[in-house]
Backbone as XML, in Angstrom:
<?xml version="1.0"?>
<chain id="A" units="angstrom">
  <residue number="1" name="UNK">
    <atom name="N" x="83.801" y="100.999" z="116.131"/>
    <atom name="CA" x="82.750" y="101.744" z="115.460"/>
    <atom name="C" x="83.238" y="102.214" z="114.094"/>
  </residue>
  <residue number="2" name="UNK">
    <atom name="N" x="82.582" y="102.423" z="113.105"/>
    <atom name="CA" x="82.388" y="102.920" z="111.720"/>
    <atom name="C" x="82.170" y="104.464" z="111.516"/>
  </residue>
  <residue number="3" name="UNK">
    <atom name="N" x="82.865" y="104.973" z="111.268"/>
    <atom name="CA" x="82.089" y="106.514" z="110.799"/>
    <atom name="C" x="82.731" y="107.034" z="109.188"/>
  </residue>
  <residue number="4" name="UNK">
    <atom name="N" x="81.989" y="107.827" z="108.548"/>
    <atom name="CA" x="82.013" y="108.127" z="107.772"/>
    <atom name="C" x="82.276" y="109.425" z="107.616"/>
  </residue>
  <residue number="5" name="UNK">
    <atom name="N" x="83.414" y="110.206" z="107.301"/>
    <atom name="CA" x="83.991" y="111.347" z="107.735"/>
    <atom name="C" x="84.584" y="111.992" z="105.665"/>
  </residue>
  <residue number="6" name="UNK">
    <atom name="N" x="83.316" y="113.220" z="105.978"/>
    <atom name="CA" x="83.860" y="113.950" z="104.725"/>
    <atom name="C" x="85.038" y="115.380" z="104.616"/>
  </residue>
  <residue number="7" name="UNK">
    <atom name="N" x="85.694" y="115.363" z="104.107"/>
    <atom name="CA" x="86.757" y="116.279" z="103.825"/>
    <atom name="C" x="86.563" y="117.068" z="102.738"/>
  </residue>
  <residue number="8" name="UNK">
    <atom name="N" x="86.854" y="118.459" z="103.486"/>
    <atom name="CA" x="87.148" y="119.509" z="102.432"/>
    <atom name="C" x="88.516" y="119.760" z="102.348"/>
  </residue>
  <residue number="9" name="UNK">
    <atom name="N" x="89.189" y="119.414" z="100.818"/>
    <atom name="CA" x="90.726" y="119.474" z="100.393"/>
    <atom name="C" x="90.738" y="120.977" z="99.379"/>
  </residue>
  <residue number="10" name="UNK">
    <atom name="N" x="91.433" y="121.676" z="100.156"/>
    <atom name="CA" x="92.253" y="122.959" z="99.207"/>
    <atom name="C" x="93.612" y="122.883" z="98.641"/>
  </residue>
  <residue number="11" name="UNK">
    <atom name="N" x="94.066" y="123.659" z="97.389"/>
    <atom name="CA" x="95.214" y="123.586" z="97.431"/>
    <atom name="C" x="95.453" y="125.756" z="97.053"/>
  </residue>
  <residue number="12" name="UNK">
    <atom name="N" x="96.399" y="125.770" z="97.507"/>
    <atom name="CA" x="96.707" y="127.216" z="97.017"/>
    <atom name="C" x="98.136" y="127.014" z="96.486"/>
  </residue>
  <residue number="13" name="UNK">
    <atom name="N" x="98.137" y="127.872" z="95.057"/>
    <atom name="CA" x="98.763" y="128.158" z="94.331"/>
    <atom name="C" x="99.156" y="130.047" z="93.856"/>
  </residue>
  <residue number="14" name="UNK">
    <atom name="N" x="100.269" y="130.259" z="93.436"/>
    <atom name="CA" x="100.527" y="131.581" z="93.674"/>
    <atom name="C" x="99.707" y="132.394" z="92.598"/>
  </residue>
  <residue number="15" name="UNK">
    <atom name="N" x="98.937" y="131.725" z="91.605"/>
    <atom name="CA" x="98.253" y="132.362" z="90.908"/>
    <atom name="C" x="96.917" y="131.568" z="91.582"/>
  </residue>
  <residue number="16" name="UNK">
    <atom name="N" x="96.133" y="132.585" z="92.123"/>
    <atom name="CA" x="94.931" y="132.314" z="93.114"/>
    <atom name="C" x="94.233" y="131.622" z="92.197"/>
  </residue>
  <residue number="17" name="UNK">
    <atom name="N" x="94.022" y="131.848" z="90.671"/>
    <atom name="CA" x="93.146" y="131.650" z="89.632"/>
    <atom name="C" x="93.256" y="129.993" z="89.147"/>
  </residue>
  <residue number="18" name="UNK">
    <atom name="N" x="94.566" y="129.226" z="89.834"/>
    <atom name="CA" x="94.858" y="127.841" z="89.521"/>
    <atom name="C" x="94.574" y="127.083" z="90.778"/>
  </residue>
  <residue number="19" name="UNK">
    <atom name="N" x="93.995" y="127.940" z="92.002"/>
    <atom name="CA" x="93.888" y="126.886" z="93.553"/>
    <atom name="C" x="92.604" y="126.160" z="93.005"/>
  </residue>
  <residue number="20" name="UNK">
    <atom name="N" x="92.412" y="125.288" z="93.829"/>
    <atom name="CA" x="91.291" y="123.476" z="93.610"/>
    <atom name="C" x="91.094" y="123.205" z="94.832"/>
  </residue>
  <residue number="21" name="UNK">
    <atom name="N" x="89.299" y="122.852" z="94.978"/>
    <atom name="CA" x="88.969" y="122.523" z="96.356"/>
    <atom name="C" x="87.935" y="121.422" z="95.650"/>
  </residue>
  <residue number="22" name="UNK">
    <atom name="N" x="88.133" y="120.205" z="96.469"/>
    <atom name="CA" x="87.285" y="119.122" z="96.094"/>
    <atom name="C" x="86.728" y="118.343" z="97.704"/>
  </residue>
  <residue number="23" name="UNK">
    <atom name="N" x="85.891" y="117.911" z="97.416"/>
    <atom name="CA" x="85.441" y="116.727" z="99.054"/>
    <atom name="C" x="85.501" y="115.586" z="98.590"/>
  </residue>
  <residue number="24" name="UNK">
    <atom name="N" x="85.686" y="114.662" z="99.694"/>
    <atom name="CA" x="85.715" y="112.776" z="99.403"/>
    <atom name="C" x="85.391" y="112.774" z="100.710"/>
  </residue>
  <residue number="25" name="UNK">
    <atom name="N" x="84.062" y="111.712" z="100.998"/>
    <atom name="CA" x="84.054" y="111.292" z="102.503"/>
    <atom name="C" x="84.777" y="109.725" z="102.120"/>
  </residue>
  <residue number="26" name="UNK">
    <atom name="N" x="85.132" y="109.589" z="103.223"/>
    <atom name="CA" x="86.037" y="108.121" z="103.853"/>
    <atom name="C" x="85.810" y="107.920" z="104.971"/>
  </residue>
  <residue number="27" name="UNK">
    <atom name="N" x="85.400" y="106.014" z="104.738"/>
    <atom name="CA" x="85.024" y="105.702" z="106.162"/>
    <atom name="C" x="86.541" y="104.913" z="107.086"/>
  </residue>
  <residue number="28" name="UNK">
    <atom name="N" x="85.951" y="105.508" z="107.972"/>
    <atom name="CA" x="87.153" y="104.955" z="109.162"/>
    <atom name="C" x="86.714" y="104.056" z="110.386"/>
  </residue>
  <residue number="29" name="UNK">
    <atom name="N" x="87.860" y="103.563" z="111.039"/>
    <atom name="CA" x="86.890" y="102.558" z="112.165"/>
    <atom name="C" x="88.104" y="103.048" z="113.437"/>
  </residue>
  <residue number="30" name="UNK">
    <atom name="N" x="87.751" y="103.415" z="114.194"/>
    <atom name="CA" x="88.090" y="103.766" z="115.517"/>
    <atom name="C" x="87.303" y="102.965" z="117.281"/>
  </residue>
  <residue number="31" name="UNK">
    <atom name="N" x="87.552" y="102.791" z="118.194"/>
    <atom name="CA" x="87.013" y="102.833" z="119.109"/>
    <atom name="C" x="86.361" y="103.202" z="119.513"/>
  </residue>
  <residue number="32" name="UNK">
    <atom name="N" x="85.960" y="104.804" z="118.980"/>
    <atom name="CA" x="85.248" y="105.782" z="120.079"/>
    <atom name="C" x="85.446" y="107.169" z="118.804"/>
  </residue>
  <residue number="33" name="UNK">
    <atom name="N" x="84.634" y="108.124" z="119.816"/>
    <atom name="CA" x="85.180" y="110.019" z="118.831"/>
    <atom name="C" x="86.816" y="110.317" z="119.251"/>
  </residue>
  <residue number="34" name="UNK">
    <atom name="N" x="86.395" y="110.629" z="120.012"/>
    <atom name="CA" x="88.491" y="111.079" z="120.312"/>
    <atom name="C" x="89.322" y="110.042" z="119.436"/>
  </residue>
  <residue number="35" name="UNK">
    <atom name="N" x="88.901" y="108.547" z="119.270"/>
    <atom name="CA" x="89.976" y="107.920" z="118.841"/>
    <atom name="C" x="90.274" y="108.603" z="117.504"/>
  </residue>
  <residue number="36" name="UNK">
    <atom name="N" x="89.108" y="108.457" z="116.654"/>
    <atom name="CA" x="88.830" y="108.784" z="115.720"/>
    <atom name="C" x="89.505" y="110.396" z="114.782"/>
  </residue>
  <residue number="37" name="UNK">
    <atom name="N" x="89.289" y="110.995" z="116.007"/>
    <atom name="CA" x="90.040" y="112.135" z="115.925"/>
    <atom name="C" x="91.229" y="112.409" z="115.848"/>
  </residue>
  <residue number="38" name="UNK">
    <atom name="N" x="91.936" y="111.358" z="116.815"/>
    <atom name="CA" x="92.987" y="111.821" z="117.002"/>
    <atom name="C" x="93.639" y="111.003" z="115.379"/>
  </residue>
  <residue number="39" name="UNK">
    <atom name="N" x="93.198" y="109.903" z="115.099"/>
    <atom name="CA" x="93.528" y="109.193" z="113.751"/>
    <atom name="C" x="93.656" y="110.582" z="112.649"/>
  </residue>
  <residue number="40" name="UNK">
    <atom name="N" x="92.982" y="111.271" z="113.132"/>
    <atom name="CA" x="92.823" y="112.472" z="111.579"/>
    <atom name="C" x="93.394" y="113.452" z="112.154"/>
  </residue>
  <residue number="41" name="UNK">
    <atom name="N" x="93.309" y="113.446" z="113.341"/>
    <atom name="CA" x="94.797" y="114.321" z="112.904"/>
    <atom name="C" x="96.393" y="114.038" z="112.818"/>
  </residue>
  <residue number="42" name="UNK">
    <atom name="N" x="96.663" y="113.065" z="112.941"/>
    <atom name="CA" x="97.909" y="112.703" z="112.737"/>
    <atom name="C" x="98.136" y="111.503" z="111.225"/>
  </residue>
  <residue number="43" name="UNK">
    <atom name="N" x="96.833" y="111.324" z="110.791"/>
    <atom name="CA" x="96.889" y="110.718" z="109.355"/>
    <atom name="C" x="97.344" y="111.646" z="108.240"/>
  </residue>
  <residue number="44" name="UNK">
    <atom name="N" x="98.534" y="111.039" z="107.663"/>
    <atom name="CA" x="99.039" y="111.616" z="106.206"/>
    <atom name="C" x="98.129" y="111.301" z="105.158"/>
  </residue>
  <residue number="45" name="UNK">
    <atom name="N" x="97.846" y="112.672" z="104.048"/>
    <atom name="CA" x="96.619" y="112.000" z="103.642"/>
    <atom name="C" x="96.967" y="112.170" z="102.003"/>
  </residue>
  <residue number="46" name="UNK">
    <atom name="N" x="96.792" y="111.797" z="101.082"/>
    <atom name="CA" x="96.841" y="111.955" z="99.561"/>
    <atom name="C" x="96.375" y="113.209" z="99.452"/>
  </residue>
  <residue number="47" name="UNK">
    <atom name="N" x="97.231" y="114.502" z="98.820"/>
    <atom name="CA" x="96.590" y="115.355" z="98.251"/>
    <atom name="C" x="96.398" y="116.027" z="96.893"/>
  </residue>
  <residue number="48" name="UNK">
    <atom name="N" x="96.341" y="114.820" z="95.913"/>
    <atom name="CA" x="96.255" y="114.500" z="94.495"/>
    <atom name="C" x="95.104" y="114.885" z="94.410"/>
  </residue>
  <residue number="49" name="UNK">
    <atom name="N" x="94.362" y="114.840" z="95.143"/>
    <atom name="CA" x="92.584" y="114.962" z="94.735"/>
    <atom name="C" x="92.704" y="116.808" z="94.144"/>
  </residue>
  <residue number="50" name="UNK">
    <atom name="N" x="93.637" y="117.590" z="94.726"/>
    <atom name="CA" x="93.245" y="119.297" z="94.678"/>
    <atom name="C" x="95.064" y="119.729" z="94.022"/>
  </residue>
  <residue number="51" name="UNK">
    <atom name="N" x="95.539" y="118.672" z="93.359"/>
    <atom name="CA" x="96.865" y="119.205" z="93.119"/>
    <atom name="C" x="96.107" y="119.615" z="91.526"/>
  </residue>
  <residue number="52" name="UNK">
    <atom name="N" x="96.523" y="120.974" z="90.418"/>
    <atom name="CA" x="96.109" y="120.771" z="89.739"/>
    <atom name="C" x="97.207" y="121.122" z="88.503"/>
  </residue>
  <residue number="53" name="UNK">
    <atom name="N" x="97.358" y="119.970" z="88.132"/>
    <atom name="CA" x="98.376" y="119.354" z="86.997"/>
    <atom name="C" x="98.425" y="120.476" z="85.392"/>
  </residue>
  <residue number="54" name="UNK">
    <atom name="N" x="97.716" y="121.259" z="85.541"/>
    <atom name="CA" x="97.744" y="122.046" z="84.524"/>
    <atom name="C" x="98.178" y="123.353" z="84.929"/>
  </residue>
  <residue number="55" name="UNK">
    <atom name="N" x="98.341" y="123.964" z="86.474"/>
    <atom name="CA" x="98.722" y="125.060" z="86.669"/>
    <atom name="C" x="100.020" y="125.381" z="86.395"/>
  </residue>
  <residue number="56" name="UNK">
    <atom name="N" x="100.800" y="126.774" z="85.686"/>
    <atom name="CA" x="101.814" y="127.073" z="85.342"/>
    <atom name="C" x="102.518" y="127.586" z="86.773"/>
  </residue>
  <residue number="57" name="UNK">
    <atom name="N" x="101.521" y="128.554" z="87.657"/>
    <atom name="CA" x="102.533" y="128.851" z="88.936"/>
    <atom name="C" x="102.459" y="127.872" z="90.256"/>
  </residue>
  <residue number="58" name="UNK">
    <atom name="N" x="103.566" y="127.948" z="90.813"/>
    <atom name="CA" x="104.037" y="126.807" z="92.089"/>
    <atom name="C" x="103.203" y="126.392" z="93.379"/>
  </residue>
  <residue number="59" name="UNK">
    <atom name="N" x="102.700" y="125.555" z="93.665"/>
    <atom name="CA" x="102.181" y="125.420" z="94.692"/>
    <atom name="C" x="102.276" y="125.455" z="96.013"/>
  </residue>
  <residue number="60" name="UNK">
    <atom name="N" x="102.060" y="126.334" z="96.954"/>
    <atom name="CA" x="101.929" y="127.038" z="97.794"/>
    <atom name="C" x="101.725" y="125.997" z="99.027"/>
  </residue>
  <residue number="61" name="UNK">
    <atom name="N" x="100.661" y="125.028" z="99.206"/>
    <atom name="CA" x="100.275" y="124.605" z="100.606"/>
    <atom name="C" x="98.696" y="124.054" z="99.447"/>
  </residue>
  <residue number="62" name="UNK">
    <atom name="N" x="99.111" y="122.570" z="100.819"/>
    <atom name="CA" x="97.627" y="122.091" z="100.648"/>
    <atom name="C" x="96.962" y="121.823" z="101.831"/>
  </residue>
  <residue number="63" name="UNK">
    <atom name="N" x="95.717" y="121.690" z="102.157"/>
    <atom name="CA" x="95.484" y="121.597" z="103.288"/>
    <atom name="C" x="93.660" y="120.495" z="102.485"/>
  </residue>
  <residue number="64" name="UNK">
    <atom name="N" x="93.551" y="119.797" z="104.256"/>
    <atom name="CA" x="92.497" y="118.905" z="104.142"/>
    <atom name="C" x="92.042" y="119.201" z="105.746"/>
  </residue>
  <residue number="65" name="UNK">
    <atom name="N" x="90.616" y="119.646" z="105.535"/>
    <atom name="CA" x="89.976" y="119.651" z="107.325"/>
    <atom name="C" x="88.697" y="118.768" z="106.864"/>
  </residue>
  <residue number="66" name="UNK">
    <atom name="N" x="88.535" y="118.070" z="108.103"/>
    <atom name="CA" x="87.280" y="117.331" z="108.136"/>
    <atom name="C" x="85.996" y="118.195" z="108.580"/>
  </residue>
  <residue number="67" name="UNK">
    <atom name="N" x="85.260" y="118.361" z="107.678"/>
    <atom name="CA" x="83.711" y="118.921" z="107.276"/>
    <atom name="C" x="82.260" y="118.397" z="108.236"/>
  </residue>
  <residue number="68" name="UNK">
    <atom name="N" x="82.613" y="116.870" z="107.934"/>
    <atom name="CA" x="81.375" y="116.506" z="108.485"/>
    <atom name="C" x="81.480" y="114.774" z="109.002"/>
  </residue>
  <residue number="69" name="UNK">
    <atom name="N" x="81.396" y="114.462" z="110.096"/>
    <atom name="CA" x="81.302" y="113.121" z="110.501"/>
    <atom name="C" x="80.217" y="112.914" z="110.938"/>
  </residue>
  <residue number="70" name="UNK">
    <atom name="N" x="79.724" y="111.263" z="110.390"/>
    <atom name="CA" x="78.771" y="110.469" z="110.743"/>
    <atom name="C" x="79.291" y="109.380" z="111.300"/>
  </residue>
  <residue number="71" name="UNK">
    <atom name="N" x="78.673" y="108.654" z="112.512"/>
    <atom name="CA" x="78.695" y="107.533" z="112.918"/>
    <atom name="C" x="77.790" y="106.344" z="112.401"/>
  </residue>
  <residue number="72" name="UNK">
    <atom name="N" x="78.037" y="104.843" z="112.778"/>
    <atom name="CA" x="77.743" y="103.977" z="112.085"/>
    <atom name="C" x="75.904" y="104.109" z="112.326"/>
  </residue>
  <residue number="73" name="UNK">
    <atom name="N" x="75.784" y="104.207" z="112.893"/>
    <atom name="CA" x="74.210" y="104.619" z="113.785"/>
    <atom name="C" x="73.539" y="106.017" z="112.656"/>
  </residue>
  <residue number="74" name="UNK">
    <atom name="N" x="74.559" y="106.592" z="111.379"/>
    <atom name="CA" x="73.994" y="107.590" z="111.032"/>
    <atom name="C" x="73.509" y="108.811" z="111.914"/>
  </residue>
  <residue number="75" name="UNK">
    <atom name="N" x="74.370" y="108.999" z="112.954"/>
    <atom name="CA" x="73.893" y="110.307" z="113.586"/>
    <atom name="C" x="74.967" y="111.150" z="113.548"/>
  </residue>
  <residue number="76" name="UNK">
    <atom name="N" x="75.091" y="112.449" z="113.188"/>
    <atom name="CA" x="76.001" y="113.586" z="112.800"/>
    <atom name="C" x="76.513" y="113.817" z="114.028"/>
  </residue>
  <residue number="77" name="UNK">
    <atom name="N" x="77.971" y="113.589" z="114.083"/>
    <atom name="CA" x="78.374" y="114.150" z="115.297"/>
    <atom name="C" x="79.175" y="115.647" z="115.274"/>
  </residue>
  <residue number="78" name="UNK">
    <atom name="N" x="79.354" y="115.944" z="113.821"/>
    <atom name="CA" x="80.177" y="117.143" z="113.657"/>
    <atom name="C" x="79.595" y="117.660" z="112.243"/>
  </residue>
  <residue number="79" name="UNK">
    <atom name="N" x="79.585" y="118.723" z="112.018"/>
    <atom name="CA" x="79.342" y="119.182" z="110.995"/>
    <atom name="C" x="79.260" y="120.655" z="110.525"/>
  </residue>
  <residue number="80" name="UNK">
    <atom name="N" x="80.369" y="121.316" z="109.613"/>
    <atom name="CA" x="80.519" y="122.458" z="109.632"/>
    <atom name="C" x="79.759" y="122.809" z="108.326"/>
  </residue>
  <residue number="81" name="UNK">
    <atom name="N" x="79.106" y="124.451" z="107.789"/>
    <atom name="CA" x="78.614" y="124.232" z="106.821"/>
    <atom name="C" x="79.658" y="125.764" z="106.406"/>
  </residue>
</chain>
């Protein structure tokens, strides 16, 4: 199966005023939901999208949680707002 799974990416930085939050959905292909799941959570993921190259203080932690999944059928199986 196909689903289409969007992410919300943060980054925190020690000057709160330089953290970056961006989304990208990406589609994935799994067996099933659990497979799927378990793929995201143990997938290493690029976090260039929220690193932000102009901040002067150090970066703290980035983090990426999945927001909202669709299956190939277009029916929402998760979705946080």
């Amino acid at each position: 199966m196909k689903f289409l799974v969007t992410f919300e990416y943060k980054s925190y930085y020690e000057d709160e005023s330089e953290n970056k939050v961006a989304k990208n959905t990406l589609e994935y292909e799994a067996d099933n939901y659990d497979e799927l799941l378990k793929i995201l959570d143990e997938e290493d993921y690029d976090d260039e999208i929220v690193i932000n190259f102009n901040a002067k203080s150090n970066c703290d932690a980035t983090e990426r949680d999945y927001i909202k999944i669709v299956d190939e059928d277009n029916k929402v199986l998760l979705e946080d707002n």
